[in-house]
C-alpha positions in Angstrom: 27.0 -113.8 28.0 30.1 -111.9 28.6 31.7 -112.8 32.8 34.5 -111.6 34.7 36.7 -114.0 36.8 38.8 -112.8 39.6 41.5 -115.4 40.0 43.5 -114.0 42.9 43.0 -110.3 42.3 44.2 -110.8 38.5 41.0 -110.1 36.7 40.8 -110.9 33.0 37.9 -110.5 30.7 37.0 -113.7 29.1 33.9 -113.1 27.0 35.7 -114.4 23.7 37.2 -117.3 25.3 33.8 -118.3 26.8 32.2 -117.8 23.0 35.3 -119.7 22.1 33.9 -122.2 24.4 31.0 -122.5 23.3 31.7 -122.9 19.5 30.1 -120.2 18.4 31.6 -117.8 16.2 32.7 -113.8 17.5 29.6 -112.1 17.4 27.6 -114.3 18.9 27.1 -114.2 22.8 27.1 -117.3 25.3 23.5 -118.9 25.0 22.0 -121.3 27.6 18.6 -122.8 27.4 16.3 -120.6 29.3 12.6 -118.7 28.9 13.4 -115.4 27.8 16.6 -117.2 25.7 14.3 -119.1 23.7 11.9 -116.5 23.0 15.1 -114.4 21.3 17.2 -117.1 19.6 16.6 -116.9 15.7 14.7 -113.2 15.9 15.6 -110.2 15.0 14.1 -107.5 17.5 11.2 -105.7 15.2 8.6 -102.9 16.3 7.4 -102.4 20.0 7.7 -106.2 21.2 9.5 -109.6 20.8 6.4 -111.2 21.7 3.1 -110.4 20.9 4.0 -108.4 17.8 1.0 -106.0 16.4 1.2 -107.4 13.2 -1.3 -105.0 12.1 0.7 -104.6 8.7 -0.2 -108.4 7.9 -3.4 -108.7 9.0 -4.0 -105.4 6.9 -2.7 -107.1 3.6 -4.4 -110.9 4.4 -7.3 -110.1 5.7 -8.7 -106.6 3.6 -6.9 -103.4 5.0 -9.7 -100.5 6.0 -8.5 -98.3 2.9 -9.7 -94.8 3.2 -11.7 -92.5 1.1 -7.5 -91.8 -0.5 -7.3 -95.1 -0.5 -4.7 -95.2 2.2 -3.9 -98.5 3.9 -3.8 -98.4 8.0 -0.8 -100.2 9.5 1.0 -100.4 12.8 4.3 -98.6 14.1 6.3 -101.8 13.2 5.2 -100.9 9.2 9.0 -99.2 9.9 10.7 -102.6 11.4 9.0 -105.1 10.4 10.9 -107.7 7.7 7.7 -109.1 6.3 6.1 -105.7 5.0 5.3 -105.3 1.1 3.4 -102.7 -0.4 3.0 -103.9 -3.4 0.5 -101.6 -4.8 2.7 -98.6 -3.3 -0.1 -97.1 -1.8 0.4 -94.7 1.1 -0.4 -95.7 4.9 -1.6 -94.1 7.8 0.5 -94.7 11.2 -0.9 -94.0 14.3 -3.4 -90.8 12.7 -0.4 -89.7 10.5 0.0 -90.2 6.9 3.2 -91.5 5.6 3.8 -91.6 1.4 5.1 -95.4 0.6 8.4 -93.7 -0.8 8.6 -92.2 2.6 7.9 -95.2 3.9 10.3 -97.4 2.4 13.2 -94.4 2.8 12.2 -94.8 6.6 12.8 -98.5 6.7 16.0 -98.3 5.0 17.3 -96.2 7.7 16.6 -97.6 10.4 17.6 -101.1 8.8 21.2 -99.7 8.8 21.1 -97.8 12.1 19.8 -101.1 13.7 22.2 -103.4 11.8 25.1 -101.9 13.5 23.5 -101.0 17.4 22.8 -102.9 20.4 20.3 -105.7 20.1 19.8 -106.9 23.8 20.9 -110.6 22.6 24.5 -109.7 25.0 24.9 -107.8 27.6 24.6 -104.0 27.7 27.9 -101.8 28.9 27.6 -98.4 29.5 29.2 -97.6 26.0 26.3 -99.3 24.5 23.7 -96.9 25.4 26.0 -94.2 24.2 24.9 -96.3 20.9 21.8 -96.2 21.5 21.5 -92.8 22.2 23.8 -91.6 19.0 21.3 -93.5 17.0 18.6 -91.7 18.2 20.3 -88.8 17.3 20.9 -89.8 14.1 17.0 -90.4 13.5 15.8 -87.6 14.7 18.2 -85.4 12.5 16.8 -87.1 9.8 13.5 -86.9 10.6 13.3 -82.8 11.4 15.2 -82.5 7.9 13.0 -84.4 5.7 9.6 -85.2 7.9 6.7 -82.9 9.3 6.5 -82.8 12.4 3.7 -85.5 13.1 5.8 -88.0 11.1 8.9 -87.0 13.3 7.1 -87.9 16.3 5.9 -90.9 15.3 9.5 -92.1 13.7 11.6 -91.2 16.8 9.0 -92.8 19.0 9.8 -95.9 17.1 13.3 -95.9 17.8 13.0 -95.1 21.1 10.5 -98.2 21.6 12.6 -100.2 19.8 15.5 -99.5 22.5 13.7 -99.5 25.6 13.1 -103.7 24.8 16.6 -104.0 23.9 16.6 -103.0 27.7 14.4 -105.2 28.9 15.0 -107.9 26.8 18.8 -108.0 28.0 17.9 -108.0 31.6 15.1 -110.8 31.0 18.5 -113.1 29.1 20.6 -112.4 31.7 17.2 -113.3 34.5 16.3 -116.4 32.2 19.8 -117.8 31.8 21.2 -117.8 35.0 20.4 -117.6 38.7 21.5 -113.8 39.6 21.1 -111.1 41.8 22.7 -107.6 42.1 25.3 -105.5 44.3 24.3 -101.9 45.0 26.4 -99.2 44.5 28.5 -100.9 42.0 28.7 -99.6 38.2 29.0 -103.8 37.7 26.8 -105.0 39.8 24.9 -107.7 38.2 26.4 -111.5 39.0 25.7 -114.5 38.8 25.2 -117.3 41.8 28.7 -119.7 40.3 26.7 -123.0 41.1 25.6 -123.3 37.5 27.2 -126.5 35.9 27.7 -124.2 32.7 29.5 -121.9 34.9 31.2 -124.5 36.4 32.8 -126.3 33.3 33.7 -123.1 31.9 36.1 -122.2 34.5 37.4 -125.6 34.1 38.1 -124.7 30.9 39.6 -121.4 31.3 42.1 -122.7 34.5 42.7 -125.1 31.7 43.9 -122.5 29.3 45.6 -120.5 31.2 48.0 -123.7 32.5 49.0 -124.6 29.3 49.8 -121.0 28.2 52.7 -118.6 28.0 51.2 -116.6 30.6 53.7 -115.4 33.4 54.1 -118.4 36.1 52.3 -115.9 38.6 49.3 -115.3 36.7 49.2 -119.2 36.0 48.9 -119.7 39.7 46.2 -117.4 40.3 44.0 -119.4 37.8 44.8 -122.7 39.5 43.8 -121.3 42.6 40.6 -120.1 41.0 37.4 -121.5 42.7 34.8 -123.3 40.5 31.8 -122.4 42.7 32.0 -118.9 43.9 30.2 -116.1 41.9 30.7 -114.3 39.3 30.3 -110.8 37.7 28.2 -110.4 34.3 29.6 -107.2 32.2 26.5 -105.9 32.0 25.5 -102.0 33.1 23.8 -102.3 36.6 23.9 -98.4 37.3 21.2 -98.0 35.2 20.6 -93.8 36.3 24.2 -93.5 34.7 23.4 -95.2 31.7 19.9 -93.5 30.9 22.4 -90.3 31.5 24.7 -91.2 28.4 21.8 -92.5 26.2 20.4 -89.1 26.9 23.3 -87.0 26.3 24.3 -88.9 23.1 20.9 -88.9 21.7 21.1 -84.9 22.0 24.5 -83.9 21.4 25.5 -82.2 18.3 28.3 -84.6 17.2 29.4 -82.2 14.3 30.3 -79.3 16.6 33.6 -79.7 18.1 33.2 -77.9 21.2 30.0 -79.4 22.0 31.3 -83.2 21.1 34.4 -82.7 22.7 32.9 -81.4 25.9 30.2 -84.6 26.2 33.7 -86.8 25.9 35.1 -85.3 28.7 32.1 -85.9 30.5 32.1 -89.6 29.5 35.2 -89.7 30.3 34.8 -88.5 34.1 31.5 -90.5 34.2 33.2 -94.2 33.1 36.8 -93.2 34.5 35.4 -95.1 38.3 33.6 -97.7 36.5 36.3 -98.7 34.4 39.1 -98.7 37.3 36.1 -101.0 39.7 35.9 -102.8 36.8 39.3 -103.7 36.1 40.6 -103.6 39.9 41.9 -100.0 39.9 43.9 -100.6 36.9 44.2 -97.1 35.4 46.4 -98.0 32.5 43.1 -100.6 31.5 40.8 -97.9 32.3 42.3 -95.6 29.8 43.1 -98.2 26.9 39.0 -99.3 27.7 37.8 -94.9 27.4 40.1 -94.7 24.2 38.5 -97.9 22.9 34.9 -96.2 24.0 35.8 -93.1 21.4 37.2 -94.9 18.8 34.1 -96.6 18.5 31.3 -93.6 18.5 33.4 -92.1 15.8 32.8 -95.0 13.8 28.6 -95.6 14.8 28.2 -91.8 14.3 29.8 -92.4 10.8 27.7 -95.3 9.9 24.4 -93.7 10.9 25.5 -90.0 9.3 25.8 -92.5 5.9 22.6 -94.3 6.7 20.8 -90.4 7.0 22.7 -89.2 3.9 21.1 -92.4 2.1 17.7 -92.4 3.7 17.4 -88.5 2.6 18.6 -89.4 -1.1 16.3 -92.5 -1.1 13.7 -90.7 -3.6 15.3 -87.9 -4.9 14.6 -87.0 -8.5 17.7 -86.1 -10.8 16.2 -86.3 -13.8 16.5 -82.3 -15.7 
């Protein structure tokens, strides 16, 4: 879990220094023992739920799948997520009324293996630049799918992406619920925090102050982290203007990112949509808020580039070359 401290008006981020902290290496978050924590530690996000996953596809192949007169095989929505599918015999399936080829299929899973490798997974916390993720993933997706689907298997496809991201969602807030004891400010575009009397909590800012004094940090700064309380609370990085950020997911999940005009004039409007969140975020700081929009771009370029790859390889999955 990513935190903000405010040691005398000097606000630093410290997400790497509390994974530091922690032992863990740099893509893993802070984890504490808690209900929804447990319930995600060790799993990878797959098909509609977390818990209570239709597993529909196994029962199909363990217990006798209701084959049709085709001899189609009937599975679930998470046939597309799901790391424990096989189709052996390569039969085609039927998803939700809508037949699906097992070459399809498999093209299918492919591309949203790679889409998902590289998106937001709801095991950290969700800035506003991760639904702009989201929402260019769902892009990508459907572009594939009104390119090389019908329109039934579109439907179904894009529903399961969208799914898929509305428990990231939920599945971040119910960490951040599970792990600590939090509440939220209104009106703020970081509003989530955290109560500070957490012993966690507590011996992490121990071991930032700690840091800080016996670094090469400017004497000033120093002092602000010794002055630093141990028990007052703290702000999660975590999106709690949640009407701006189904605003960018929607917006990025419609854009077309290969027209100039049209991409260029969303990024504008990114940019005037984070510009007060960034500067309340890093205490009116505009030369952070820039550095933090910049950082935003740089990194949409590169998901947009992934998932354009991961459509270009999904469409080539089955293609036949031979003359």
């Amino acid at each position: 879990m990513s935190i903000v401290t405010d040691a005398g008006g000097y606000r630093e981020r410290v997400s790497q220094d509390v994974r530091n902290f922690q032992g863990k290496n740099k893509k893993e978050p802070l984890k504490r023992p808690g209900k929804a924590l447990e319930g995600l530690q060790g799993k990878k996000l797959e098909g509609r739920s977390l818990s209570g996953e239709n597993l529909a596809i196994e029962k199909n192949q363990t217990e006798g799948s209701q084959p049709s007169q085709d001899n189609h095989i009937f599975v679930s929505e998470s046939v597309f997520t799901s790391k424990s599918y096989s189709n052996a015999a390569s039969r085609d399936v039927v998803v939700d009324g809508v037949n699906f080829s097992a070459e399809k299929v498999e093209d299918i899973r492919g591309l949203l293996e790679d889409i998902f490798s590289n998106a937001p997974d709801g095991r950290s916390d969700l800035g506003y630049a991760d639904y702009a993720k989201m929402g260019l993933a769902e892009n990508a997706v459907r572009s594939y799918a009104e390119k090389n689907l019908t329109g039934e298997q579109a439907e179904v496809v894009n529903r399961v992406v969208s799914n898929y991201f509305d428990e990231v969602i939920k599945n971040e807030d119910e960490l951040i619920r599970g792990s600590y004891t939090t509440y939220t400010v209104d009106d703020l575009y970081y509003g989530k925090r955290y109560d500070g009397t957490d012993e966690i909590i507590r011996k992490m800012r121990q071991f930032i102050k700690d840091m800080v004094a016996n670094s090469n940090l400017p004497e000033q700064t120093k002092q602000a982290f010794a002055n630093m309380s141990l028990d007052g609370p703290g702000m999660i990085l975590s999106a709690s203007n949640m009407e701006l950020a189904g605003n960018i997911r929607s917006k990025f999940s419609t854009v077309n990112w290969n027209d100039d005009k049209e991409r260029n004039a969303l990024l504008k409007q990114y940019r005037d949509w984070m510009r007060p969140a960034y500067l309340e975020l890093y205490a009116g700081s505009s030369k952070f808020t820039e550095s933090e929009i910049s950082e935003d771009f740089d990194l949409f370029s590169a998901y947009f580039e992934q998932a354009n790859k991961a459509v270009e390889k999904a469409a080539m999955g089955h293609i036949n070359f031979q003359i």
